[in-house]
BADRENFI-161382 format. One line per 5 residues: number of its first residue (from 1); for each residue x, y, z of C-alpha. Coordinates in Angstrom, 2 decimals. Layout:
<recs>
NUM) X,Y,Z | ...
</recs>
This chain:
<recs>
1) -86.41,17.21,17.55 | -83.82,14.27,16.90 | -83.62,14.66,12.95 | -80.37,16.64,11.84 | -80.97,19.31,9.39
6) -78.00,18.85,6.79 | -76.82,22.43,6.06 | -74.29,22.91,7.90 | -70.45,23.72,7.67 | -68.70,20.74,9.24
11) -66.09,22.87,11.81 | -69.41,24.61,12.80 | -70.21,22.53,15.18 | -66.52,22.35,16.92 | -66.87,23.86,20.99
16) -64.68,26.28,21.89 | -63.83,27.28,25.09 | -62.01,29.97,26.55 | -58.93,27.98,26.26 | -58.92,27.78,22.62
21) -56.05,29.80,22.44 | -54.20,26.71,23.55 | -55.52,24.65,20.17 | -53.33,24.64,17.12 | -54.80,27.90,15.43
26) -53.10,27.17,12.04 | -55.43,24.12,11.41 | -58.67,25.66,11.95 | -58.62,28.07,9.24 | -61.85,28.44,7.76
31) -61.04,27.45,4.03 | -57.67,27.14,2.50 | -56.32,30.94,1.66 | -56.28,30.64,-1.65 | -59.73,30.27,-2.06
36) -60.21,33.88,-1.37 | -59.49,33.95,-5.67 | -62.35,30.93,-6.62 | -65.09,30.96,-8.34 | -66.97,29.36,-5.52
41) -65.84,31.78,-3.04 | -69.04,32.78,-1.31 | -68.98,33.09,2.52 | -72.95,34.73,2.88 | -74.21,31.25,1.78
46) -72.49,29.49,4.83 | -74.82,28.20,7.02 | -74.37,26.95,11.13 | -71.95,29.19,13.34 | -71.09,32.54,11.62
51) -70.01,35.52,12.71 | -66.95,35.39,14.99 | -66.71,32.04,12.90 | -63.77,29.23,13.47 | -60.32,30.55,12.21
56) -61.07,34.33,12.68 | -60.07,34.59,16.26 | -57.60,32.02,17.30 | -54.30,34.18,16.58 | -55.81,36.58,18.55
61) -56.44,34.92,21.58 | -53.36,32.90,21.19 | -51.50,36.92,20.90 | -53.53,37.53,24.23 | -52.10,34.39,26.01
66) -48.69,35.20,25.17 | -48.19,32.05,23.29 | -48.27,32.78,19.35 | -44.88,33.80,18.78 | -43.97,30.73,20.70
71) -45.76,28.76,17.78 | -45.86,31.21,14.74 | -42.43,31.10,13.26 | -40.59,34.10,11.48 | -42.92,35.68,9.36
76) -42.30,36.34,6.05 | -42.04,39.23,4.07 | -44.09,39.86,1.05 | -42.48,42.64,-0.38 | -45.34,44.49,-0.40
81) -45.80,48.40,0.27 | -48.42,50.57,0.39 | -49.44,54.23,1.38 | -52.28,53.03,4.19 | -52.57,49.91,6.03
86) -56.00,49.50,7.88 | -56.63,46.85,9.79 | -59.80,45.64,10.07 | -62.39,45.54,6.96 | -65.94,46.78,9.35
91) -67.28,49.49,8.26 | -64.74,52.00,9.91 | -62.25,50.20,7.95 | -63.72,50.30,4.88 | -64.86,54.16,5.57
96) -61.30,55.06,6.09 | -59.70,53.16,3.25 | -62.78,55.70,1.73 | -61.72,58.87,3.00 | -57.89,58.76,2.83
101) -58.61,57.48,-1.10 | -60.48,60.78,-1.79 | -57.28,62.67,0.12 | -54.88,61.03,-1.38 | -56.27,60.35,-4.98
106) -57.50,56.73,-7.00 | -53.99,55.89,-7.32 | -53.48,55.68,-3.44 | -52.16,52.08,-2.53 | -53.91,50.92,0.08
111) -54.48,46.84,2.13 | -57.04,46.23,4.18 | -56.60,43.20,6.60 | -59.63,41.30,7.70 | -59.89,38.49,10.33
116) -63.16,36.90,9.22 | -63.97,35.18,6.13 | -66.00,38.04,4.97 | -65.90,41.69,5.04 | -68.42,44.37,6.90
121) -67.35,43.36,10.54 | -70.56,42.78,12.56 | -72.38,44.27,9.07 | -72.95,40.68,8.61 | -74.77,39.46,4.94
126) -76.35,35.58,5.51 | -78.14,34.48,2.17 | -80.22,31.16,2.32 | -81.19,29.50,-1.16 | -84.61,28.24,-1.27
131) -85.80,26.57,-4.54 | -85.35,28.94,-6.87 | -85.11,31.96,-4.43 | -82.78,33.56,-2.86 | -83.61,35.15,1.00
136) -81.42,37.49,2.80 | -81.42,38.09,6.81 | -78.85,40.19,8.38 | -76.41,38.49,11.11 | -75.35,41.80,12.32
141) -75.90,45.61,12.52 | -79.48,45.94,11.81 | -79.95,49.42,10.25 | -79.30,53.47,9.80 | -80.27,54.72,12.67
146) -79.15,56.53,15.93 | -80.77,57.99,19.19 | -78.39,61.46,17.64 | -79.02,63.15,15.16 | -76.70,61.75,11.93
151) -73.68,64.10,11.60 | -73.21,65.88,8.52 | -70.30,63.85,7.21 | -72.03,60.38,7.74 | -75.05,61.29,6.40
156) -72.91,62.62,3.29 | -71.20,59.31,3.15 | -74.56,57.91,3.03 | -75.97,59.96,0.23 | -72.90,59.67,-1.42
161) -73.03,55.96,-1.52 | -76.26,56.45,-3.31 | -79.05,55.60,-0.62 | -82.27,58.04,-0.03 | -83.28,57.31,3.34
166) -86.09,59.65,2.93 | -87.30,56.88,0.30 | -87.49,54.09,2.80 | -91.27,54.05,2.73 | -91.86,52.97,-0.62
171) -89.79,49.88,0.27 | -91.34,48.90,3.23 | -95.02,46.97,3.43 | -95.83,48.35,6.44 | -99.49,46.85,6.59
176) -98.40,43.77,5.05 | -98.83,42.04,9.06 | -101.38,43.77,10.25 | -103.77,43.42,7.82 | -103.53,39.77,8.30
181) -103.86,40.69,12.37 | -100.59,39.04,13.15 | -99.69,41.37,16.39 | -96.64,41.36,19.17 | -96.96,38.79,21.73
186) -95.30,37.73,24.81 | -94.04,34.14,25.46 | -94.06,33.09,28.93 | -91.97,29.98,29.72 | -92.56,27.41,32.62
191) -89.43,27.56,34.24 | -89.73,31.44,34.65 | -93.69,31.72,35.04 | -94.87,28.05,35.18 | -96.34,27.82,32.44
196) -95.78,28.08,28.59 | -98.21,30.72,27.06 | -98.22,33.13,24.27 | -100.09,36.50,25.23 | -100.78,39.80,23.30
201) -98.06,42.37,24.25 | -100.07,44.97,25.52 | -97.06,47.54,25.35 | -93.98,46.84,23.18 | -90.83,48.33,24.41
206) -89.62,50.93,22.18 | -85.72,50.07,20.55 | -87.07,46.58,18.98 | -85.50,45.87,15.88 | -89.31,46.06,14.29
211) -90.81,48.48,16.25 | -91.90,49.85,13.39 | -94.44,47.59,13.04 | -95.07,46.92,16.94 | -98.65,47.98,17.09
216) -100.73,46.17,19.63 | -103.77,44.77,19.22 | -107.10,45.84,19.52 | -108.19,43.55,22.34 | -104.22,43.22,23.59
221) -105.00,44.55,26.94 | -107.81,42.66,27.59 | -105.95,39.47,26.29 | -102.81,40.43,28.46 | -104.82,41.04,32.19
226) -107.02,37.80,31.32 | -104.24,35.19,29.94 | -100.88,36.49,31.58 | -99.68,33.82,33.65 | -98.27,36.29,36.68
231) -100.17,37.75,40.09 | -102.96,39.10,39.72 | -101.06,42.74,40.95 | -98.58,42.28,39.10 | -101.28,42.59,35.90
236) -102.56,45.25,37.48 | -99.33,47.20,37.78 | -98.37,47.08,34.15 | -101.33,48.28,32.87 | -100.98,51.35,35.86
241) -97.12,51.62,34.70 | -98.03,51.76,30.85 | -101.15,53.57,30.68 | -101.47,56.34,33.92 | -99.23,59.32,34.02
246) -97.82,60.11,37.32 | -95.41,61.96,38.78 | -93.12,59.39,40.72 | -90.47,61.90,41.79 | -92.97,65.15,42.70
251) -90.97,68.10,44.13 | -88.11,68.21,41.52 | -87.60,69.75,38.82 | -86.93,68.73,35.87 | -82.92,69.01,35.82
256) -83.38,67.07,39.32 | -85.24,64.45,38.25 | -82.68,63.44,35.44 | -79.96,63.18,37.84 | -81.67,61.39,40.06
261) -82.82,59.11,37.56 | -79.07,58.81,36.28 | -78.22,57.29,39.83 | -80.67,54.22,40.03 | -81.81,51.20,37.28
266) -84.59,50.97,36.27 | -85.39,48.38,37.89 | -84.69,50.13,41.41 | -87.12,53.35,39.52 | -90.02,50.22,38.97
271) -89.72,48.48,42.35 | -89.00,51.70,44.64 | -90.84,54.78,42.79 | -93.61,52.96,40.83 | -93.87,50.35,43.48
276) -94.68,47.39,40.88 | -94.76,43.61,42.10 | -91.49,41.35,41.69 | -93.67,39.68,38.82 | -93.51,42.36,36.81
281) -89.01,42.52,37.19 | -89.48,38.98,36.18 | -91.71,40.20,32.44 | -89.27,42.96,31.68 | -85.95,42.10,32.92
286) -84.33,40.94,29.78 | -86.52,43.16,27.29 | -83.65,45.61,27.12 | -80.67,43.06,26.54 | -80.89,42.95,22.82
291) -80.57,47.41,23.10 | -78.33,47.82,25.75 | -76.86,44.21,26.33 | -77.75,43.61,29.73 | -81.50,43.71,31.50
296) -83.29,46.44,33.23 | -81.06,45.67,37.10 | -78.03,47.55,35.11 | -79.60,50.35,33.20 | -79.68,53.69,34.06
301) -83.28,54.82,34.64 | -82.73,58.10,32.86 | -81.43,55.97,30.14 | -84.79,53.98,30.59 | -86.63,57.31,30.37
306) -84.57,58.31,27.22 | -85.83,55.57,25.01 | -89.36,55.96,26.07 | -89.82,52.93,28.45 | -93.28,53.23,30.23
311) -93.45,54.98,33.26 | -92.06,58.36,32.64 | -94.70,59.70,30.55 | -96.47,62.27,33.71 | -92.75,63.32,35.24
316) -92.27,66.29,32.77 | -89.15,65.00,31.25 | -88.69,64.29,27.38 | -88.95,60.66,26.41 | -87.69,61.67,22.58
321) -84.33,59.04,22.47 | -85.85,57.23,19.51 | -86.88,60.51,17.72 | -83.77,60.91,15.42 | -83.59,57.20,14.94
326) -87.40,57.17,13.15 | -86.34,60.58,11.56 | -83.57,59.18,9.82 | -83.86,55.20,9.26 | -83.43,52.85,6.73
331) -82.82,49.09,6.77 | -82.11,46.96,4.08 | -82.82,43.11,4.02 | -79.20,42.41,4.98 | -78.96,45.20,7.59
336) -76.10,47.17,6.83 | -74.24,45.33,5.28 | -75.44,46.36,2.02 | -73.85,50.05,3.39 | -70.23,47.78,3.37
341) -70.90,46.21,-0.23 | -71.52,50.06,-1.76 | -68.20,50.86,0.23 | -66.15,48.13,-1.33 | -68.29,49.33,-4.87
346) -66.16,52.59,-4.27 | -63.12,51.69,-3.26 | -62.98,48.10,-6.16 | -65.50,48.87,-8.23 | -65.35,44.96,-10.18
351) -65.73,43.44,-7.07 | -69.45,44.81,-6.85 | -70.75,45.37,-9.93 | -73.87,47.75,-10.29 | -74.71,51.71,-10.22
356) -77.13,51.75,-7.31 | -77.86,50.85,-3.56 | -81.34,49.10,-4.95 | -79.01,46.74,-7.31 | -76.16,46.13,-4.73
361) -78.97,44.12,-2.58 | -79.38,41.50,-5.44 | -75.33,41.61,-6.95 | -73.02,38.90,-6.47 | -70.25,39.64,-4.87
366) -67.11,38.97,-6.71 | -64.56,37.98,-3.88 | -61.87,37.02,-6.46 | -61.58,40.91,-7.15 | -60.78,42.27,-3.63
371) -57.53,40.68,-3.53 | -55.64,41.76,-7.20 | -52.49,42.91,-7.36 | -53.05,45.17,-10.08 | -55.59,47.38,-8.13
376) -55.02,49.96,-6.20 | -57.38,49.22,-3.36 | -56.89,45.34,-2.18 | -59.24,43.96,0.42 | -57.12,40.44,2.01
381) -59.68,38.04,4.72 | -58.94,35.33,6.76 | -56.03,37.59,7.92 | -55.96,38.29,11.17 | -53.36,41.04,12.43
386) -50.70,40.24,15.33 | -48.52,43.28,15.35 | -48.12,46.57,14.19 | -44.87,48.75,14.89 | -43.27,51.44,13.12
391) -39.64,50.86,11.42 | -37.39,53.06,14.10 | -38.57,55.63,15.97 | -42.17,56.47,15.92 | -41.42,60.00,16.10
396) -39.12,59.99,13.10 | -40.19,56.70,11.39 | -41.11,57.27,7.50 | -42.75,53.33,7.47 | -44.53,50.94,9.55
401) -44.93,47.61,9.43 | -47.96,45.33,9.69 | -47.38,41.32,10.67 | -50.29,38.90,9.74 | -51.47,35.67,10.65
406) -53.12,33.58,7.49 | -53.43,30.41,6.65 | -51.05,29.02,8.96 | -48.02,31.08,8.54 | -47.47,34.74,9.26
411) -46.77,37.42,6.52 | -45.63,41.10,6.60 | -45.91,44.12,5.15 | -45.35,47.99,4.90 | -47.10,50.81,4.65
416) -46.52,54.92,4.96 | -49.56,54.42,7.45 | -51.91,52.29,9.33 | -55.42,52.83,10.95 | -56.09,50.25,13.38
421) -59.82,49.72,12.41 | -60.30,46.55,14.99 | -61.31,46.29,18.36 | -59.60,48.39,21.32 | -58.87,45.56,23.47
426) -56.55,43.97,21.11 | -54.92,47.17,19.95 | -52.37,46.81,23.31 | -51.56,43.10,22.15 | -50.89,44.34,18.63
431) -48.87,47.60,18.79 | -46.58,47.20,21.82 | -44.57,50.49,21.45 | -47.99,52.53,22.59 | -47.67,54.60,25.76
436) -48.43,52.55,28.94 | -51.53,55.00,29.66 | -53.25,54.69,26.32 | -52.47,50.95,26.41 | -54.73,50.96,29.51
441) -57.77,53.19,28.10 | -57.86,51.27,25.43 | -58.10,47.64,27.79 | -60.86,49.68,29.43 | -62.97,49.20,26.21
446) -65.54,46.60,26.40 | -67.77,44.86,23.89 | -71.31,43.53,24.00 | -71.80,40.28,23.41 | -74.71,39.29,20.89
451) -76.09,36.20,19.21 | -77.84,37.09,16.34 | -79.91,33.73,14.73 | -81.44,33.89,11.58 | -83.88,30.15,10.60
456) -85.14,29.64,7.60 | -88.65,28.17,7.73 | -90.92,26.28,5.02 | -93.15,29.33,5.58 | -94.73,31.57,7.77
461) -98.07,29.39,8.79 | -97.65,28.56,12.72 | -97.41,32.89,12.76 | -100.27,33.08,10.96 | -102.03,30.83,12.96
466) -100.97,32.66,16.59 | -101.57,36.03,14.89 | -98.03,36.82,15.98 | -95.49,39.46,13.87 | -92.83,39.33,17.14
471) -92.35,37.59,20.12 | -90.70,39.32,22.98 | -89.38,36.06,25.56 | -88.11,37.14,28.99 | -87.22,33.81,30.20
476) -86.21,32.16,26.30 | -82.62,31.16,25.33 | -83.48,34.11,22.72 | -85.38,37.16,23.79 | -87.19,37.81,20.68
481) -88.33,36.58,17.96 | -88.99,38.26,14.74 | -90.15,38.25,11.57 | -88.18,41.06,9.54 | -89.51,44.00,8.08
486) -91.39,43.28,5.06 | -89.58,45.08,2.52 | -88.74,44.72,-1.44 | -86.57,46.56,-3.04 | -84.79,46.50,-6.70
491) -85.05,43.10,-7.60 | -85.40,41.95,-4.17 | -88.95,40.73,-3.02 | -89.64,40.26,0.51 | -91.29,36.36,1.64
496) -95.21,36.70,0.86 | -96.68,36.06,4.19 | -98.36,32.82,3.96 | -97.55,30.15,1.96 | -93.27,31.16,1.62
501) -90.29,30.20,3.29 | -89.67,32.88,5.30 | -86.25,34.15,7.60 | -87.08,34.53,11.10 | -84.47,36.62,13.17
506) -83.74,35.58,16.62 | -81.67,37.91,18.97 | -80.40,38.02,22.66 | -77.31,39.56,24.71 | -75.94,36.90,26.90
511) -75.32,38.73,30.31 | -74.89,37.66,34.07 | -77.78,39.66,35.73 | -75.92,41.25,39.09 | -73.09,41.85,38.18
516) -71.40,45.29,37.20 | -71.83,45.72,33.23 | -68.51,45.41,32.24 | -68.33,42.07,34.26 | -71.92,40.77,32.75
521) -70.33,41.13,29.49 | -67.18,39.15,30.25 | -69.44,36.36,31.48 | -71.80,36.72,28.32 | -68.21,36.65,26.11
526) -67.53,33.08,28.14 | -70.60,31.37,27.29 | -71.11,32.44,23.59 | -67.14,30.72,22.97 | -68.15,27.82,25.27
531) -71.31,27.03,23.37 | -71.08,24.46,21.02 | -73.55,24.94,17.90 | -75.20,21.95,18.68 | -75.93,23.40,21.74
536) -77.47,26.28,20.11 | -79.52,24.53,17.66 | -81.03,22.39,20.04 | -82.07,25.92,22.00 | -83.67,27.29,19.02
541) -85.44,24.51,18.07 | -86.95,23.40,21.42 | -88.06,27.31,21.84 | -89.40,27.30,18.13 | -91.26,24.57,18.98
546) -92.63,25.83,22.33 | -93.53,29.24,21.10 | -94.74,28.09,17.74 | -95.96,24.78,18.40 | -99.58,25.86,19.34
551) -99.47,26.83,15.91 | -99.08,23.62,14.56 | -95.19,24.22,14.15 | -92.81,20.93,13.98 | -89.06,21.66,13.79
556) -88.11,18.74,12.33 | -90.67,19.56,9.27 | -90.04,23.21,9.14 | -87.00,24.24,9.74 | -84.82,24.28,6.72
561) -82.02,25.83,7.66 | -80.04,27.92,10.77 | -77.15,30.01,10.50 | -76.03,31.63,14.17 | -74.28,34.84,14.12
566) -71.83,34.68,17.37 | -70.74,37.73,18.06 | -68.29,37.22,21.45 | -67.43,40.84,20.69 | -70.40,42.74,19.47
571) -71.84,46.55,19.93 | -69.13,49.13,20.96 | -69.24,49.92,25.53 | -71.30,53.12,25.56 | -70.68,54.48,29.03
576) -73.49,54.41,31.71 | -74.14,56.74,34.77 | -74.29,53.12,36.92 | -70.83,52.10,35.76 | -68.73,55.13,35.15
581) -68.35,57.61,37.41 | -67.09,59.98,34.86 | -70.58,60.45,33.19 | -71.86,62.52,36.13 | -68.75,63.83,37.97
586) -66.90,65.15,34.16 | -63.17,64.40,33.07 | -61.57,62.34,30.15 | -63.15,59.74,28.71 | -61.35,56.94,28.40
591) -62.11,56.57,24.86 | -60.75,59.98,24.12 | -57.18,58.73,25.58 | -57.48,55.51,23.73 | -58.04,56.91,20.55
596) -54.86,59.28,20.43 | -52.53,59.00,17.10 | -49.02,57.58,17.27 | -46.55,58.37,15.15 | -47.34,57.08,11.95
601) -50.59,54.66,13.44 | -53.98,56.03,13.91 | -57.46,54.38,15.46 | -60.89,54.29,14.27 | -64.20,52.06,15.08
606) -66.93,52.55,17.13 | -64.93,51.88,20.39 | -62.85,55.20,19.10 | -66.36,57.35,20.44 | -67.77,54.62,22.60
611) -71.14,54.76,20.67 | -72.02,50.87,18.86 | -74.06,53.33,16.07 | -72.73,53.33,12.10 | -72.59,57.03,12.14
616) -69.81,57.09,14.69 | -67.84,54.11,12.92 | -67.82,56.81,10.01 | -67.16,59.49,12.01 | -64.03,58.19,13.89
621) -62.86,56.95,10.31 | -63.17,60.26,8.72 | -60.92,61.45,12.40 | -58.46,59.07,11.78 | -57.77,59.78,8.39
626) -57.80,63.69,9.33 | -54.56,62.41,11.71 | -52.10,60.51,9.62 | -52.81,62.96,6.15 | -52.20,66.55,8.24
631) -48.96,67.64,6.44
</recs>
């Protein structure tokens, strides 16, 4: 457990804490800007602490404090002017840069302004050379798919982009675990159950990032009532919640049970209606954190009912919430951020060479592209935004102009428009001449925290030897454990299963069971910037070692490399019947307000419809766009 494992970016390891605003920003850029232009310019290789990575969020917070103009300097003006301005290169970003190209024509000028090192937002690419192979895990959004049904427009975006989703089966191995019997399991820890054990999961929640593949095993019940380290009842009660239908609410109808269900967690629905032992609370509290960021005390049971968690199956109310997700689904080995790379292919085509969405898994990115001044379309990272404000009055104002922070100094520009493509809550900090009410509705917006881990191991052996595909962990430092969906496509080939290194994905939503949602997620936002990498790695490895172990697992031996996707501000709010009273009782949404145009400045993402889904990123970009082009 003591022996370093050498791949790692040296700032990767530097704490931060919610002071960091506080630290001189302008020396912890990531990489000096001009390497944006090299040759060696590669940030999916980077290893350690991605994601929300040193450099991309200390102007921010610094902007929040009320201390970076204090420290920033005059900025200086690079003369540049465009027709659209969009700040933040996510997907909505690169969507709308998309969409206003095809209104206004190839020749359109147009900057996008990133904060991270990369683009795609939390579409986040990490490679991993091994030998002579190269293995790709996705640190972020995971694949298309949505409890709705796609709209029209984004699933023309898709198609147009050149991906058949219908195809996704010939891609994916679907037998590839089973047939080698490898089967969910559950990993019960000591300090929550008193004992470390790995048991069959009798019943794997739906919304799993492989639930796909989350068949149980033939003998997993038997396993699960013999081996599972909780009270005897409590045993009992999950197979009675999992495999009886009852009615738990008889009397109502169906319209009555769904608002009822609205008004309590699930875990009030298990321990009140179903009448389960605190044992089982204890097994299933965090297995929803990873879907809805916090655990089953702060979900709405109609919610829980929605996604087809067990116990609703003899009320008489449709369980279909992952139906249009399986109907329409495809995920590549990097997630979605292979959807980003065929949206830069469009809008610079040299910076992502190819003619497919099978050969942009495989192509190189050519960051020295985004960035020339001869093309039309110019994509600029490691600069983070600090203000946006129209030149005179917004009502009359024919320009506005966009200050960012990069590389230690600050920079400006201009632009006939701007979409503000970046988070809601920083929007306020950014474009000080908004109205005092949207200012507020947009403050109300909240983000899920997230860590997403992927580890590279020599190969796949301790699984084999537990006959485990995923681990779900209700007391781990991660809640699950994964091995990604086996699938190959163009010149892609997923890991063999024995005998390969192999990328195992590690996921959990750091949350402060208790409290309201919006206040678990402030708490979850605290710890993932207080946690130093080393801190992390020594978490994974001690519960790789514990889970895996048994299996004849040493992390020392077999772990060849880690990279941990931090994601502080992850998955869009999506309003709950618990939290907001405007779900049940009607009226604005606060996302509507936030999301008005101003002037010259429109506002896109996922926080635009309150929905953390790819489909809605599109859709608000394609919105946004509409706004600033109406003549």
């Amino acid at each position: 457990m003591s022996r370093k494992i050498t791949r790692r970016d040296f700032l990767n390891g530097v704490a931060v804490t919610a002071g960091a605003a506080l630290m001189p920003w302008h020396l912890f850029s990531e990489r000096p800007t001009d390497t944006q232009n090299s040759t060696n310019y590669y940030p999916p290789l980077l290893t350690g602490l991605r994601g929300d990575h040193i450099g991309s969020f200390e102007p921010a917070h610094s902007l929040r404090d009320g201390t970076f103009w204090d420290l920033a300097g005059k900025p200086q003006d690079t003369g540049e002017t465009y027709d659209l301005i969009v700040v933040g290169g996510g997907l909505s970003g690169l969507a709308a840069a998309h969409f206003y190209r095809k209104s206004a024509g190839p020749q359109a000028r147009i900057l996008i302004l990133e904060n991270h090192d990369d683009f795609g937002g939390h579409a986040k690419r990490n490679e991993f050379r091994v030998g002579n192979r190269t293995l790709i895990g996705y640190g972020g959004t995971y694949s298309i798919e949505s409890p709705e049904s796609y709209s029209a427009l984004a699933a023309g975006v898709i198609q147009e982009l050149g991906i058949d989703v219908a195809s996704f089966s010939k891609y994916l191995q679907r037998d590839l675990y089973s047939a080698l019997g490898r089967v969910p399991k559950i990993f019960f820890d000591k300090e929550t159950f008193g004992t470390d054990r790995l048991v069959d999961d009798p019943y794997p929640f739906p919304g799993g990032e492989t639930f796909d593949l989350a068949t149980a095993g033939p003998d997993a019940w038997a396993h699960f009532l013999a081996e599972a380290p909780i009270a005897e009842q409590a045993r009992k009660d999950v197979s009675r919640l999992c495999r009886e239908q009852k009615d738990y609410l008889p009397g109502l109808n169906a319209d009555q049970k769904k608002d009822r269900l609205a008004r309590i967690s699930y875990a009030r629905f298990l321990t009140e209606l179903v009448g389960v032992h605190p044992d089982v609370i204890r097994l299933y509290q965090t297995v929803s954190q990873t879907l809805f960021g916090v655990g089953i005390e702060a979900i709405a049971a109609q919610d829980a009912a929605e996604t087809g968690y067990p116990g609703f199956s003899g009320m008489g109310i449709e369980a279909d919430g992952l139906k249009h997700e399986r109907e329409y689904f495809f995920h590549f080995p990097d997630g979605n951020a292979t959807i980003a790379r065929l949206l830069v292919r469009k809008l610079i085509a040299a910076a992502v060479p190819g003619n497919s969405a099978a050969d942009a898994v495989t192509t190189r990115t050519n960051y020295g592209k985004l960035d020339e001044d001869a093309s039309p379309v110019r994509i600029r990272l490691n600069s983070t935004v600090v203000r946006v404000k129209h030149r005179g009055d917004p009502a009359s104002a024919k320009e506005v102009e966009v200050s960012y922070a990069r590389g230690g100094k600050v920079y400006t520009a201009k632009a006939k428009n701007a979409i503000l493509a970046c988070w809601h809550v920083i929007i306020p900090y950014l474009c000080e001449e908004l109205p005092e009410p949207q200012k507020e509705a947009l403050a109300s917006a909240q983000k899920v925290p997230l860590l997403y881990t992927n580890v590279v191991l020599r190969d796949a052996t301790a699984f084999q030897e537990l006959h485990a595909n995923s681990i779900y962990a209700p007391g781990g430092y991660h809640t699950h454990v994964d091995l990604d969906l086996p699938v190959s496509i163009g010149e892609y080939r997923c890991p063999r299963p024995t005998g390969e290194p192999v990328v195992v994905h590690m996921s959990k939503a750091p949350c402060r069971a208790g409290l309201p949602a919006r206040d678990q997620h402030a708490a979850g936002r605290i710890e993932l910037y207080s946690t130093s990498f080393e801190t992390m790695e020594r978490k994974i490895r001690e519960q790789l070692e514990r889970t895996l172990g048994p299996g004849g697992f040493d992390p020392a031996r077999d772990i060849l490399a880690i990279t941990v996707n931090r994601w502080p501000h992850g998955y869009a709010y999506e309003y709950s019947s618990l939290w907001d009273k405007f779900v049940l009782e009607g009226g604005e949404q606060p996302c509507e307000k936030a999301r008005q145009p101003f002037g010259r400045i429109a506002i896109a993402n996922c926080d635009a419809g309150a929905y953390a889904y790819t489909d809605e990123a599109i859709n608000q970009a394609y919105r946004a766009v509409g706004e600033i082009t109406k003549s």
